[in-house]
matplotlib code that plots the C-alpha trace (Angstrom):
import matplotlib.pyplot as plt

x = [-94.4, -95.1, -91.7, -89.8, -91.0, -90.3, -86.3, -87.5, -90.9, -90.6, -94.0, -95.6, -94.1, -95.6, -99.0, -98.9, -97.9, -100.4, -103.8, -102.6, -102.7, -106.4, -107.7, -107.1, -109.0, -111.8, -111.8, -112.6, -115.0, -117.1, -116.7, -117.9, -120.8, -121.4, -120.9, -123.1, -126.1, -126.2, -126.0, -128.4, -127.4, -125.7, -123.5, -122.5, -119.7, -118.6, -117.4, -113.9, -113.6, -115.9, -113.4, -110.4, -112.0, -112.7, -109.2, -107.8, -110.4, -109.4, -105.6, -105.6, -107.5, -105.2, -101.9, -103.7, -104.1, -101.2, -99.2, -101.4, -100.3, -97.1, -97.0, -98.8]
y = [146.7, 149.1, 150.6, 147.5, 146.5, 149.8, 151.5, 154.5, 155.3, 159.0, 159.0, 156.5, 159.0, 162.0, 160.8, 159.1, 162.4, 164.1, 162.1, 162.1, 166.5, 166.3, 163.6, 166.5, 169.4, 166.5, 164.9, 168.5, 169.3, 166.4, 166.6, 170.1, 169.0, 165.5, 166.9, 170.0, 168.7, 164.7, 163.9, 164.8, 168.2, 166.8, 165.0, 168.3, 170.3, 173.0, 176.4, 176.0, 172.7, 174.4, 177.2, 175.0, 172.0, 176.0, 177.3, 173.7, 173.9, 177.7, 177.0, 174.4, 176.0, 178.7, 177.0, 174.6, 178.6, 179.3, 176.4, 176.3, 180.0, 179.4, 176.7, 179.2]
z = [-95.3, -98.5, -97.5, -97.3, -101.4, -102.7, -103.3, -102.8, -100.5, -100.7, -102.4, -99.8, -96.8, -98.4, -98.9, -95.2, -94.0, -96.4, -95.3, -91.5, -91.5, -93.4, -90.4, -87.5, -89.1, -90.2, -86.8, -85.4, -87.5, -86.5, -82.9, -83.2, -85.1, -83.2, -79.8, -80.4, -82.1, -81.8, -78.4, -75.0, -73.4, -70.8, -73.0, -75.2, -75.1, -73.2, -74.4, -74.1, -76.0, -78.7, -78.8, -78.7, -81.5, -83.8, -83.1, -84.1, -87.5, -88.4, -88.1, -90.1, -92.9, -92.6, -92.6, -96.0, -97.6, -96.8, -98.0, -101.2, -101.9, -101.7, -104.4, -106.6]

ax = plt.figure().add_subplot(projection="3d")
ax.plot(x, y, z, "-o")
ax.set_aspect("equal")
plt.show()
């Protein structure tokens, strides 16, 4: 409805697109944590959803460095 009010929701688009890449990384992160020291052991995950949840935390910090960088 924001986009309907406004001429020109560039602003509104960026920000939605901005908070939607931080919720993946941040939704990793606590599975990883939740997943590995909150729940009973047979509830826990397994090594290749730890590796995959990492992998999905590491590229994201990477691709953030990188796209910070190359603003600077």
């Amino acid at each position: 409805m924001v986009l309907l009010i406004l001429d020109e929701p560039v602003l509104v688009v960026i920000a939605y697109a901005s908070l939607g890449t931080l919720f993946m990384p941040f939704l990793a992160g606590t599975l990883l944590w939740l997943l590995n020291r909150r729940v009973t052991r047979e509830y826990r995950n397994g090594l290749l959803a730890d590796l995959k949840l990492g992998a999905s935390v590491l590229l994201f910090i990477y691709v953030g460095i990188q796209e910070v960088l190359g603003v600077l």
